[in-house]
C-alpha positions in Angstrom: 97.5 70.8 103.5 94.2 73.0 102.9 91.8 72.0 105.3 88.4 71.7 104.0 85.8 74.3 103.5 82.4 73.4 103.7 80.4 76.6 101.8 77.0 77.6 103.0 74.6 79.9 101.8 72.9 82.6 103.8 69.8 84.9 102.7 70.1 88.2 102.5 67.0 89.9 102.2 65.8 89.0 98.5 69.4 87.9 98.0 71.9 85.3 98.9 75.6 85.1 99.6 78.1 82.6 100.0 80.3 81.7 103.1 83.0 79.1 103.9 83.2 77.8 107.0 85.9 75.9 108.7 85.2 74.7 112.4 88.1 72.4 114.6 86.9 70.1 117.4 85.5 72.4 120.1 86.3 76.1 118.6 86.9 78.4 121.6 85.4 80.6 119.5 83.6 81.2 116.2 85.3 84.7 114.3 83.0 85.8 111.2 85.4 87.3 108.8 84.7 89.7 106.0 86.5 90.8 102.8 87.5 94.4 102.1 86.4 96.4 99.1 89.0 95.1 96.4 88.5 91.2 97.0 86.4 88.3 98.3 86.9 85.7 100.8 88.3 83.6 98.4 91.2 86.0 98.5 94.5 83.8 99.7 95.3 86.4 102.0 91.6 85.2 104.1 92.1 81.6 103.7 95.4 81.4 105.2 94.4 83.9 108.4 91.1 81.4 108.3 93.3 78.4 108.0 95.7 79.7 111.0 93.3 80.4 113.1 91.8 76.6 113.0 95.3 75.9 113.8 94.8 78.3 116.6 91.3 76.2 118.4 89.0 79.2 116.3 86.2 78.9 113.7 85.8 80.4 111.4 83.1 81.8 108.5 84.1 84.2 105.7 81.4 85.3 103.3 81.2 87.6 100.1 78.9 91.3 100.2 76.1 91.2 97.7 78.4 93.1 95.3 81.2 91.1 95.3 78.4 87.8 95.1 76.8 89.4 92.0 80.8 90.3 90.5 80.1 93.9 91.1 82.9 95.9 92.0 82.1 98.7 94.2 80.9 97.9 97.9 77.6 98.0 99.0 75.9 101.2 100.7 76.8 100.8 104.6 72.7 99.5 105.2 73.1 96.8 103.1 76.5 95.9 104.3 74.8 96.0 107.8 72.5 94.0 107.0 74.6 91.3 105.6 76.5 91.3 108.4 73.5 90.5 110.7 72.0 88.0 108.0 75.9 86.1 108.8 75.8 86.5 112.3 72.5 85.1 112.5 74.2 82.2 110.4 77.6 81.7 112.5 74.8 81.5 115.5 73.3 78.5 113.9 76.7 76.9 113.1 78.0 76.9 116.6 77.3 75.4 119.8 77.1 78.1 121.9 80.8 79.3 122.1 81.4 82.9 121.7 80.7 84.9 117.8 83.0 87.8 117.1 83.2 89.9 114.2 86.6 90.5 112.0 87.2 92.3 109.0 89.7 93.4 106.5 89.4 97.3 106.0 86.0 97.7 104.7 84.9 94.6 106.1 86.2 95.6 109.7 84.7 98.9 109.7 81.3 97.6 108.3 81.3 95.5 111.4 81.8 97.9 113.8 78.9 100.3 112.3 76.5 97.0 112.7 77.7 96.1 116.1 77.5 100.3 117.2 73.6 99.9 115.6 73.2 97.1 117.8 74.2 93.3 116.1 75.5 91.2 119.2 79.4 90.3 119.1 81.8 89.6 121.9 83.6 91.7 120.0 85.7 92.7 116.7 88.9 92.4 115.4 89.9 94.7 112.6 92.6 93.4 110.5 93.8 97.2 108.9 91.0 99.6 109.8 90.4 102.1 107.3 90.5 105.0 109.4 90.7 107.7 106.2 91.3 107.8 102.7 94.6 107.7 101.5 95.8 111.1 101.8 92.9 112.6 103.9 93.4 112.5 107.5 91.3 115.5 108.1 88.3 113.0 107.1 88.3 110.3 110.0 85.8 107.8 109.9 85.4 107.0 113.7 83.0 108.4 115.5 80.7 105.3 115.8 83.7 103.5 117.1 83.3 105.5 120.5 79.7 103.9 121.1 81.2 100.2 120.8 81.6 98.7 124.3 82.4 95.2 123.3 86.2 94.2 123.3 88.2 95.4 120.2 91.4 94.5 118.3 93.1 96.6 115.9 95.9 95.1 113.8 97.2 97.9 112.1 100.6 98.4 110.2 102.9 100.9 110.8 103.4 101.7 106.6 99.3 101.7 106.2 98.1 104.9 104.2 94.7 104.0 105.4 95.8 104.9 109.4 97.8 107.9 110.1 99.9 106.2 113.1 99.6 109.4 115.6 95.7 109.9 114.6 94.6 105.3 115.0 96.4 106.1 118.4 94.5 109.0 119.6 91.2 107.5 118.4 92.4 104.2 120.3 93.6 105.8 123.6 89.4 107.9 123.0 88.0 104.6 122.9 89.6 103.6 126.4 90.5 100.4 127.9 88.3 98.0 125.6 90.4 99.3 122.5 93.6 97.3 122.3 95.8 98.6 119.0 98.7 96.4 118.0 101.2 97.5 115.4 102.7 95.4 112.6 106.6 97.0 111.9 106.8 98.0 108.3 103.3 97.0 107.3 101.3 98.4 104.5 97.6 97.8 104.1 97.7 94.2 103.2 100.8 93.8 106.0 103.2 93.6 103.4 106.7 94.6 104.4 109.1 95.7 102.5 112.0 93.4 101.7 110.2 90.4 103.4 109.2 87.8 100.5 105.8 86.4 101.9 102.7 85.4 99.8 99.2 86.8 101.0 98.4 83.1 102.5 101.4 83.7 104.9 101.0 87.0 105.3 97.2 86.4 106.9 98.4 83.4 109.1 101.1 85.7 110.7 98.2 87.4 112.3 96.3 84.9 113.6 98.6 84.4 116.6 97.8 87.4 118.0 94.0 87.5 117.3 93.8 84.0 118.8 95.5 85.2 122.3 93.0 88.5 122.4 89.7 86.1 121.7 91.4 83.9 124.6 91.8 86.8 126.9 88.4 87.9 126.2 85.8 85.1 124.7 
């Protein structure tokens, strides 16, 4: 059964964006989750991580990017993603009771987290559910070097079939990173963690990760 979803609003600037937030009895932690480029936080594959993680002792607050907000499609300049992400933060802060705040993402949301957390926003740390290391088809362009001036904790959730993350090249920047990098492969994952010949809708597809993402934030929160 869906479990409810109380929306908020949170200013951004002159703007405003929506959230969901769903909180159990005493969260161990509170994970602010973004979108990526091609869908909001409405998107099943979201709820159902969100819903997991509940399952799992772990709040949770997803939220849309100006653009996807106004019904825009194409994401927001990195300083206004940033700032969002800040704006959210701020809000998750005011939502919990002092347990810890990490930052998650799907692609674009993941990697717009870990620019605002290498610029300075507080997070225990982030969990990146497919970061978007390159374009597809252009490993020469890597987009990582903020990544190396991240000390908080991080997660990445990567599969193996992702055209976003050359295997060889997420595991070098990983093994750069050093011991606060932990990189855990999904077998025969694309970008969404699809797998080939395994029939699973998004919603199932997102609460398969939540497992693991709840034992790192236990490890480390």
């Amino acid at each position: 059964m869906p479990k409810p979803e109380p929306s908020v609003t949170i200013a951004v600037g002159e703007t405003e964006v929506s959230g969901l937030h769903i909180r159990p009895e005493q969260p161990l932690a509170t994970l602010v989750v973004a979108h990526g480029a091609g869908a909001g936080m409405e998107h099943p594959f979201l709820r159902g991580f969100a819903e997991a993680m509940a399952d799992e002792g772990v709040a949770t607050l997803r939220f849309n990017f100006p653009y996807r907000e106004a019904g825009r499609r194409f994401p927001d300049r990195p300083p206004l993603a940033i700032a969002t992400w800040r704006a959210v933060m701020d809000k998750a802060a005011e939502l919990s009771d002092t347990e810890p705040l990490w930052a998650a993402g799907k692609s674009f949301g993941g990697r717009m987290a870990s620019m605002a957390v290498a610029e300075g926003m507080p997070a225990r740390g982030l969990v990146y559910l497919g970061y978007p290391l390159h374009a597809p088809g252009k490993p020469e362009k890597l987009r990582d070097e903020h990544l190396y001036g991240v000390t908080a904790p991080m997660l990445f959730l990567q599969g193996t079939r992702d055209t976003f993350a050359t295997p060889s090249l997420l595991e070098s920047v990983v093994e750069k990173i050093g011991p606060t990098a932990t990189l855990q492969w999904s077998e025969g994952g694309d970008h969404s963690f699809a797998v080939k010949g395994v029939k699973r809708t998004p919603a199932e597809v997102g609460a398969s990760l939540a497992p693991a993402v709840a034992a790192f934030l236990r490890t480390h929160s």
